[in-house]
Residue frames relative to the residue before (quaternion, step in Angstrom):
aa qw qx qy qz dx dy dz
X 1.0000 0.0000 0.0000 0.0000 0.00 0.00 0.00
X 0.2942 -0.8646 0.3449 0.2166 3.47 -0.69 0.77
X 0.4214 -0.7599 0.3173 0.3799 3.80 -0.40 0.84
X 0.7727 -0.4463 0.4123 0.1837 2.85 -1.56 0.42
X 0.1872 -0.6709 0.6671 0.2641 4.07 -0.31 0.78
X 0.1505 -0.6631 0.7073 0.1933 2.84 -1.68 0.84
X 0.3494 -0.6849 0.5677 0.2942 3.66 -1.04 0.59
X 0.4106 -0.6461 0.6128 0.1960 3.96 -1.11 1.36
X 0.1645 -0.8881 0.4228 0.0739 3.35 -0.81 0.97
X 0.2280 0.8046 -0.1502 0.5274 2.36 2.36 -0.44
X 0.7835 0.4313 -0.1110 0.4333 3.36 0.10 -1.60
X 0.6038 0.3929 -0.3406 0.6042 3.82 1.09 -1.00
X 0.7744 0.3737 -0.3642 0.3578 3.99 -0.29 -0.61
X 0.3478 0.5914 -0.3744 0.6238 3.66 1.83 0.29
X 0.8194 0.3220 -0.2261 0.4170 3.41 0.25 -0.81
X 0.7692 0.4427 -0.2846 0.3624 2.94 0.96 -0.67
X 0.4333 0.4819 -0.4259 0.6314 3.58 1.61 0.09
X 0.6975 0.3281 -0.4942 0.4020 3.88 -0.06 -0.51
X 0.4578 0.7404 -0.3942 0.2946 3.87 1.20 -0.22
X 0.7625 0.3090 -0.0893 0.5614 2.66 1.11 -1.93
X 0.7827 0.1808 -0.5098 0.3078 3.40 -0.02 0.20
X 0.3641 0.4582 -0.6727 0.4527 3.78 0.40 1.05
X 0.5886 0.5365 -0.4594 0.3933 3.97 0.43 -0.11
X 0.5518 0.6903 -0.2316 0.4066 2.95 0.95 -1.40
X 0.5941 0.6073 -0.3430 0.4007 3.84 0.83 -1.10
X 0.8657 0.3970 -0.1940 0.2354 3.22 1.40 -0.96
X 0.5056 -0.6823 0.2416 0.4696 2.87 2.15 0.74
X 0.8047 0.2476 -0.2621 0.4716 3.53 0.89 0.34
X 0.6542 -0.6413 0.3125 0.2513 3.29 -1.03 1.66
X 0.6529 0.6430 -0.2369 0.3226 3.26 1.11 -0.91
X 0.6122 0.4992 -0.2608 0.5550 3.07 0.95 -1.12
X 0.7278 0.4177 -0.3966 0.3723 3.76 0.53 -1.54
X 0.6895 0.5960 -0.2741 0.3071 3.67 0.74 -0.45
X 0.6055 0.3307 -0.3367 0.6408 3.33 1.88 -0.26
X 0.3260 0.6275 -0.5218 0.4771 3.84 1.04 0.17
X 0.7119 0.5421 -0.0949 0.4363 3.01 0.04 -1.89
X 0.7518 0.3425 -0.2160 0.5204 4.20 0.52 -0.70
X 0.7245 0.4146 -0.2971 0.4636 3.55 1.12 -0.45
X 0.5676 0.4920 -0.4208 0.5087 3.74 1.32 -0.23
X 0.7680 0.3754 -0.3225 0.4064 3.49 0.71 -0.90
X 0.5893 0.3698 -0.5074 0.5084 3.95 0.77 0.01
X 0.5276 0.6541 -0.4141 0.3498 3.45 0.84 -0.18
X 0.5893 0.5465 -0.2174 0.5539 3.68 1.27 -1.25
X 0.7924 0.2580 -0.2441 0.4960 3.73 0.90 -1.28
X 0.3943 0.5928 -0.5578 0.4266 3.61 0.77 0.74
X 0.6720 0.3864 -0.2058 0.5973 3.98 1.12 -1.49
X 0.6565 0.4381 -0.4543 0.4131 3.55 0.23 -0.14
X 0.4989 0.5391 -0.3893 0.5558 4.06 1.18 -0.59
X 0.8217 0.2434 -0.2691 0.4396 3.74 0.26 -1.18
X 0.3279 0.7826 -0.5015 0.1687 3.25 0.99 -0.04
X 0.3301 -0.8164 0.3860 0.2750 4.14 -0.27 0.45
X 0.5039 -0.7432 0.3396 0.2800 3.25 -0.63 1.44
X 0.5394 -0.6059 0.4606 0.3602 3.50 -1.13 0.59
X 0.6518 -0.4701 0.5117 0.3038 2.61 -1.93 1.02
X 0.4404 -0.5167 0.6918 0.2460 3.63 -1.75 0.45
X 0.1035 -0.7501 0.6312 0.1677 2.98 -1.17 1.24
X 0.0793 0.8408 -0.4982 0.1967 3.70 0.88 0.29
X 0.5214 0.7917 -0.2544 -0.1914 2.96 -1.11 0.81
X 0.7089 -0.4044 -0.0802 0.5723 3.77 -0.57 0.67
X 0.6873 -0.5622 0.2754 0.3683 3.80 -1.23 0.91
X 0.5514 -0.6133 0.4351 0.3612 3.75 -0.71 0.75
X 0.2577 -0.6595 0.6164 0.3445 3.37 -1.20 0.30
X 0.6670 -0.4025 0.4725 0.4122 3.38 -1.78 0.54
X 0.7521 0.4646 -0.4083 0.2276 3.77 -0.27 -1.10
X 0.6255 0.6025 -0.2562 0.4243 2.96 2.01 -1.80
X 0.5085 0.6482 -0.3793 0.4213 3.89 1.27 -0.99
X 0.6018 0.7103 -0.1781 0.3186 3.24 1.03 -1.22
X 0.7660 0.2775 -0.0294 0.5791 3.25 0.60 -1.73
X 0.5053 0.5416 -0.5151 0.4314 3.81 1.35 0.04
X 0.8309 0.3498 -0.2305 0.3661 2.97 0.31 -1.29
X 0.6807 0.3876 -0.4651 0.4125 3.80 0.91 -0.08
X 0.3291 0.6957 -0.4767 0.4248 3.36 1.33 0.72
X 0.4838 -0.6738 0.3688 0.4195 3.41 1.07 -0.84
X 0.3252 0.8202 -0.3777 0.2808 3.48 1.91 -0.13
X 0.2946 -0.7233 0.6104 0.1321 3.56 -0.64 0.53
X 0.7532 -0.4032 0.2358 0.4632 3.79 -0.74 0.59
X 0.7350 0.5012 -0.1652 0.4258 3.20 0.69 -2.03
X 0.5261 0.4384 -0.4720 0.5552 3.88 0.90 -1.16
X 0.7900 0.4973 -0.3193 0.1633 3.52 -0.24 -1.40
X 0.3849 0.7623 -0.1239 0.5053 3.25 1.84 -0.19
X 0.6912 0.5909 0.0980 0.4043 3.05 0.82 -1.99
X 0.7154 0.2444 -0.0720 0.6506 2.91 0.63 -1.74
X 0.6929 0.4918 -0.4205 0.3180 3.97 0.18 0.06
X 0.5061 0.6293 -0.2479 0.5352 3.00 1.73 -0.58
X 0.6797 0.5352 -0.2649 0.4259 3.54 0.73 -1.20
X 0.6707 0.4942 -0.2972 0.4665 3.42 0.91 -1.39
X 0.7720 0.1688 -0.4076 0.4576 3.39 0.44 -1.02
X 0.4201 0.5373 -0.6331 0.3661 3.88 -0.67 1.05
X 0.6330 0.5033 -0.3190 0.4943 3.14 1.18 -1.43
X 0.6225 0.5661 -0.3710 0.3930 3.38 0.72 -0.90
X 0.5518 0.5828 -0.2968 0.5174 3.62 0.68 -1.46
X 0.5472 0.4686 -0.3660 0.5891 4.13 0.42 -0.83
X 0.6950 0.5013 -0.3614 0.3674 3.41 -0.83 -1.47
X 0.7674 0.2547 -0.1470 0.5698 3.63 -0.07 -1.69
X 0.7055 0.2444 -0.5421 0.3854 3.77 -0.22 0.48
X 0.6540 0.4466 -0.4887 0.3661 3.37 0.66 -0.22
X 0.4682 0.6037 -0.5019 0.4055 3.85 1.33 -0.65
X 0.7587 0.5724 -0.1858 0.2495 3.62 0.83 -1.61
X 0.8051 0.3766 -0.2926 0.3528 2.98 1.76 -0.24
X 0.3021 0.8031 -0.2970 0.4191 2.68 2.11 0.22
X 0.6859 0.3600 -0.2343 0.5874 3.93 1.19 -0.95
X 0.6979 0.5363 -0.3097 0.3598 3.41 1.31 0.29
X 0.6245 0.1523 -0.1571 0.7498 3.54 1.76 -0.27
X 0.3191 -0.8311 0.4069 0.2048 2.98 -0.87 1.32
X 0.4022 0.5673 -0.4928 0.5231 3.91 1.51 0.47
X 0.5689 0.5583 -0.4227 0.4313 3.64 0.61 -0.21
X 0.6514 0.5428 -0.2552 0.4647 3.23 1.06 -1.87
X 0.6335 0.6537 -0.3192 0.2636 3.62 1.10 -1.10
X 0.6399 0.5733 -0.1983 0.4717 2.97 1.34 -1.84
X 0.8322 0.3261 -0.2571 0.3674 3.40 0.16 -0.74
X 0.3535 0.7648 -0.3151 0.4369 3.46 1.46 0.33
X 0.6950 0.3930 0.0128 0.6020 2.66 1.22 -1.87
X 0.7809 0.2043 -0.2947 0.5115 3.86 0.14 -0.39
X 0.3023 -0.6131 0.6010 0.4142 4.32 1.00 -0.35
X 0.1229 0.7653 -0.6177 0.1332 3.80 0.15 0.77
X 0.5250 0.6287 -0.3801 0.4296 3.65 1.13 -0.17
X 0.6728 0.4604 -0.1677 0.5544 3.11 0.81 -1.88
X 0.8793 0.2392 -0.2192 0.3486 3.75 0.01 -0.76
X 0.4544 0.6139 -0.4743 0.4378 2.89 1.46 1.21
X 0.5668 0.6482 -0.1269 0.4924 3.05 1.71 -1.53
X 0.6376 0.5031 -0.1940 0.5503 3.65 1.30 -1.30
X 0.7095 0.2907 -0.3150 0.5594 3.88 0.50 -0.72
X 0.5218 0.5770 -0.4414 0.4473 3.64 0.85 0.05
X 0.7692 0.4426 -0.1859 0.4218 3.52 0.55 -0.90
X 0.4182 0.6671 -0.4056 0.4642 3.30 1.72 -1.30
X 0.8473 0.3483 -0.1625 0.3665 3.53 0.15 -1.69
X 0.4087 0.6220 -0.3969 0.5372 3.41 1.17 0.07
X 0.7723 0.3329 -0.1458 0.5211 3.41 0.52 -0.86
X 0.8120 -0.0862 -0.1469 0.5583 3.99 1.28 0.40
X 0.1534 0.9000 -0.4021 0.0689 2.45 -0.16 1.87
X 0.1310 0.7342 -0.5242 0.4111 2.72 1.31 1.76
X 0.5612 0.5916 -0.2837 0.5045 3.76 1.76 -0.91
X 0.4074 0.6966 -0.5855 0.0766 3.63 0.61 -0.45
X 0.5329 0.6304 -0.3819 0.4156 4.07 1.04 -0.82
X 0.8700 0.4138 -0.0984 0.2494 3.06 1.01 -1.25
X 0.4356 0.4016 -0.2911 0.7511 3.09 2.37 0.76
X 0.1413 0.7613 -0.6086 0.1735 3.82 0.85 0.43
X 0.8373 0.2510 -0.2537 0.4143 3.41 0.36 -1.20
X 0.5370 0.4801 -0.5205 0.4585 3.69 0.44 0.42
X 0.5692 0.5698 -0.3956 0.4415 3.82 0.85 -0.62
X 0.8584 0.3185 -0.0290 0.4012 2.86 0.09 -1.76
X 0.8233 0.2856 -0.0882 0.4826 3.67 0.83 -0.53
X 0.5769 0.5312 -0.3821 0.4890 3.69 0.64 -0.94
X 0.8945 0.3311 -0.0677 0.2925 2.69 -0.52 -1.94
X 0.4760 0.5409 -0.3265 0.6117 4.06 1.48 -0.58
X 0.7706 0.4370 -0.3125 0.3429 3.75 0.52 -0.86
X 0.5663 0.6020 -0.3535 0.4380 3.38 1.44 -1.31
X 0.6566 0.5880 -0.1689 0.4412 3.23 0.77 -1.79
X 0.5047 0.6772 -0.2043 0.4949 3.76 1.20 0.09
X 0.6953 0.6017 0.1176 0.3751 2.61 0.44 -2.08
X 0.8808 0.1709 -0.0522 0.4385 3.10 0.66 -1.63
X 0.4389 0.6671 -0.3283 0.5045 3.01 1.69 0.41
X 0.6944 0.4433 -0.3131 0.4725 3.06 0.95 -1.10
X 0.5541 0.6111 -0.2797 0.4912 3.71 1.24 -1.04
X 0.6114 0.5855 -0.2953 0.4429 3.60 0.61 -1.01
X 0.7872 0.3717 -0.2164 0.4420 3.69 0.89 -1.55
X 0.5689 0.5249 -0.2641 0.5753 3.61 1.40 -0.35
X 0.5608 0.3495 -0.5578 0.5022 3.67 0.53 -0.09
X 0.8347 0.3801 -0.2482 0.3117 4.12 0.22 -1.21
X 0.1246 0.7036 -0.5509 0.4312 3.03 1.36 1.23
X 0.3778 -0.6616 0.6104 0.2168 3.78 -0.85 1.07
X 0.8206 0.0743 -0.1659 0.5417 3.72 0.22 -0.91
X 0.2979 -0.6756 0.6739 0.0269 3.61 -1.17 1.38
X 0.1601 -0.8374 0.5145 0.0919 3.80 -1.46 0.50
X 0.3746 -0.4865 0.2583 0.7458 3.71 0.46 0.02
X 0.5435 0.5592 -0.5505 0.2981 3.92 0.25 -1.06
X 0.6288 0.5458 -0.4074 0.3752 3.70 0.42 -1.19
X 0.8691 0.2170 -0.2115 0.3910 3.42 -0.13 -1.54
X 0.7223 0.3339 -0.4845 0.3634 3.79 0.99 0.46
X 0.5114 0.3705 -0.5030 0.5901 3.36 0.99 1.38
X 0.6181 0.2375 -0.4944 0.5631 3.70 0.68 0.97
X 0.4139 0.6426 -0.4361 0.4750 3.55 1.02 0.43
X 0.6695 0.4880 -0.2210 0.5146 3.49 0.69 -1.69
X 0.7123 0.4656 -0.3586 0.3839 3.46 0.40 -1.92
X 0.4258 0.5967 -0.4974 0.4639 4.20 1.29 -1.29
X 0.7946 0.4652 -0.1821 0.3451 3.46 -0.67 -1.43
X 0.7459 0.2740 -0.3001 0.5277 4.01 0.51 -0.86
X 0.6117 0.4330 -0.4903 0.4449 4.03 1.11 0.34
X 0.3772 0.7579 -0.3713 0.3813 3.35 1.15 -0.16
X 0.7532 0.4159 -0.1579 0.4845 2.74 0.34 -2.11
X 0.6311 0.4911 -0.3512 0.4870 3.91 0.59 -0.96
X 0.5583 0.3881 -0.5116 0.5253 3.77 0.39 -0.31
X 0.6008 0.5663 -0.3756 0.4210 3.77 0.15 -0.98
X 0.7186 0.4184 -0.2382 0.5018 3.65 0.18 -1.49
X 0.8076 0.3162 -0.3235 0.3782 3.56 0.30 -1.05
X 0.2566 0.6383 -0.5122 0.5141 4.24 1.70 0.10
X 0.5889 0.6329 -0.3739 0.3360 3.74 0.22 -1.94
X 0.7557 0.4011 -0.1649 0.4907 3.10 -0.47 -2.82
X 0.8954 0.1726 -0.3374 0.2338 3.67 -0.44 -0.95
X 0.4813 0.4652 -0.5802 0.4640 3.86 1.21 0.53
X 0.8495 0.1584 -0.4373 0.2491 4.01 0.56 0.20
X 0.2454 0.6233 -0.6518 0.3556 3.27 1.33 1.38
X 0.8061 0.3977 -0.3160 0.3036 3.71 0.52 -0.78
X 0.4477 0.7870 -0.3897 0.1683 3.05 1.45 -0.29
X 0.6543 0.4704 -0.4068 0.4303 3.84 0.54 0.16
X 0.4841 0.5224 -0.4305 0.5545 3.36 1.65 0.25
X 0.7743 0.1385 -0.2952 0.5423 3.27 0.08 -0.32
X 0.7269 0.2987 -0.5942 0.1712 3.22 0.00 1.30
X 0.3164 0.5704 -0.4466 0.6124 2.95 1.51 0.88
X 0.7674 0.3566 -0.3816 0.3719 3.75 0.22 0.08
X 0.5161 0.5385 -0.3448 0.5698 3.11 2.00 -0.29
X 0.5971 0.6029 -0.4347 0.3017 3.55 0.80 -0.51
X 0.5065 0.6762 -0.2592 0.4680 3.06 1.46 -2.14
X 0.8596 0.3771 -0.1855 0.2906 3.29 0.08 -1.72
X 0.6529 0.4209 -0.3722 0.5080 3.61 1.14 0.06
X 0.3993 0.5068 -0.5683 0.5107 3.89 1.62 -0.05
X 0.8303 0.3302 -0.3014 0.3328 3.59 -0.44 -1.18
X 0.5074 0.4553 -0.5834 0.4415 3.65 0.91 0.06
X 0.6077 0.5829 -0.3661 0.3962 4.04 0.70 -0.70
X 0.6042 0.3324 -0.4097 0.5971 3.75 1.01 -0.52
X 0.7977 0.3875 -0.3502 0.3013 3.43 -0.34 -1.08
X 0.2895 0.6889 -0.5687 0.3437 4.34 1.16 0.03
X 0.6389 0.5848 -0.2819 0.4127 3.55 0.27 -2.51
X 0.7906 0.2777 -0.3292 0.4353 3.39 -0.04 -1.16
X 0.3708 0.7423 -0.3959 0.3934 3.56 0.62 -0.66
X 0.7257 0.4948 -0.1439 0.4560 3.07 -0.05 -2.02
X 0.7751 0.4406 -0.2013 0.4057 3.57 0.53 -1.63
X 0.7025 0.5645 -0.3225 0.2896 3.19 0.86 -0.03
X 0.6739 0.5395 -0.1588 0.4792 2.62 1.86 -1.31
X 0.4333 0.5845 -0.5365 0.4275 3.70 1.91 0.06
C-alpha cells in the first residue's frame, strides 16, 4: 500500500520568512510580501512533487527465521533492522545481477571475478549471523551501494551512440576500479567466514584422529 505524502509546513513558513526578508532589502513592504508569497508557493509546489517514500513494509517473518533471530541474540528492534537492511541489500544484488545480462563487459567482469556467487555467498553468510551485521558494515553500506553506482553509471556511458577516447579511457578506469572491488569484496567475505572454516578444519582433523585407529586396524 502506498504511503501517504506528507506536506512539511515547517519548510514553507522557512521560506516564506527567507522571502520576506530578501524583500525587505528593498525597503518596501510590498515587494517583501510578494517575495515572501512566491518563495513560499514555491516550497509548496516542491513539497507536492516531492517523491513519496519508499514502503518499508515487510513480508511476515517465518517462525524458523524468528527462531535463528532470536537465538542469535537479536532483540525485536535489531531483528527489524537487520530485515530491513537485507532486503535493500537484496534490491542491490538483483540490479546489479540485472545489469550485468545487460552490458556484456559487466557480464565479462563477473565471469571473471564470480561476483554473483560471492555476492549471493556473503549474502547468505550474513543471513546466517546476524549478530555479525557490524562486521560486514562495509559490504552493506559501501561495497555493494558503490558497485551498484558504478555500474550504472558505466552501463549509461557504454549506450552512448558516439564514444571519444575520453569515454572509453574512463570506462577503462571505471572496468579496472570494479575489478578491484570484486577482488576486495572475495577478501572481506573469505575473512567474514573465516572462523567457519576453522571450525571445519578443526572438526575435520578430530575425525581424521578417530578414523587413523581403525585405519591402522585394518591394515594389521
Amino acid at each position: 500500500m502506498a504511503t501517504s505524502k506528507r506536506i512539511r509546513i515547517w519548510r514553507i513558513i522557512l521560506w516564506a520568512a527567507m522571502g520576506a526578508v530578501l524583500g525587505a532589502l528593498s525597503g518596501r513592504w510590498a515587494i517583501a510580501v510578494f517575495v515572501s508569497v512566491v518563495f513560499a508557493f514555491a516550497r509548496f509546489i516542491g513539497e507536492l512533487s516531492r517523491p513519496k517514500p519508499k514502503s518499508t513494509n515487510l513480508p511476515s517473518l517465518d517462525p524458523k527465521m524468528a527462531e535463528h533471530y532470536a537465538a542469535s541474540g537479536l532483540s525485536d528492534e535489531e531483528i527489524k533492522l537487520f530485515r530491513k537492511t537485507m532486503a535493500e541489500l537484496a534490491d542491490q544484488i538483483r540490479a546489479i545481477e540485472a545489469l550485468t545480462k545487460q552490458v556484456p563487459k559487466l557480464r565479462a567482469l563477473t565471469l571473471n571475478t564470480d561476483l554473483i556467487d560471492l555476492l549471493h555467498a556473503y549474502f547468505e553468510a550474513l543471513v546466517q549471523a546476524p549478530q555479525r551485521l557490524t562486521d560486514a558494515g562495509t559490504f552493506v553500506y559501501q561495497q555493494v551501494p558503490n558497485l551498484l553506482d558504478l555500474m550504472q553509471k558505466y552501463a549509461q556511458i557504454t549506450h552512448h551512440e558516439v564514444k571519444t577516447a575520453d569515454t572509453y579511457e574512463t570506462l577503462d578506469k571505471a572496468f579496472t576500479t570494479m575489478t578491484g572491488m570484486a577482488g576486495k569484496i572475495r577478501t572481506d567475505y573469505q575473512a567474514f567466514i573465516k572462523d567457519d572454516l576453522d571450525d571445519l578444519d578443526s572438526d575435520v582433523r578430530l575425525a581424521k584422529k578417530h578414523l587413523d585407529p581403525d585405519k591402522m586396524h585394518e591394515t594389521e
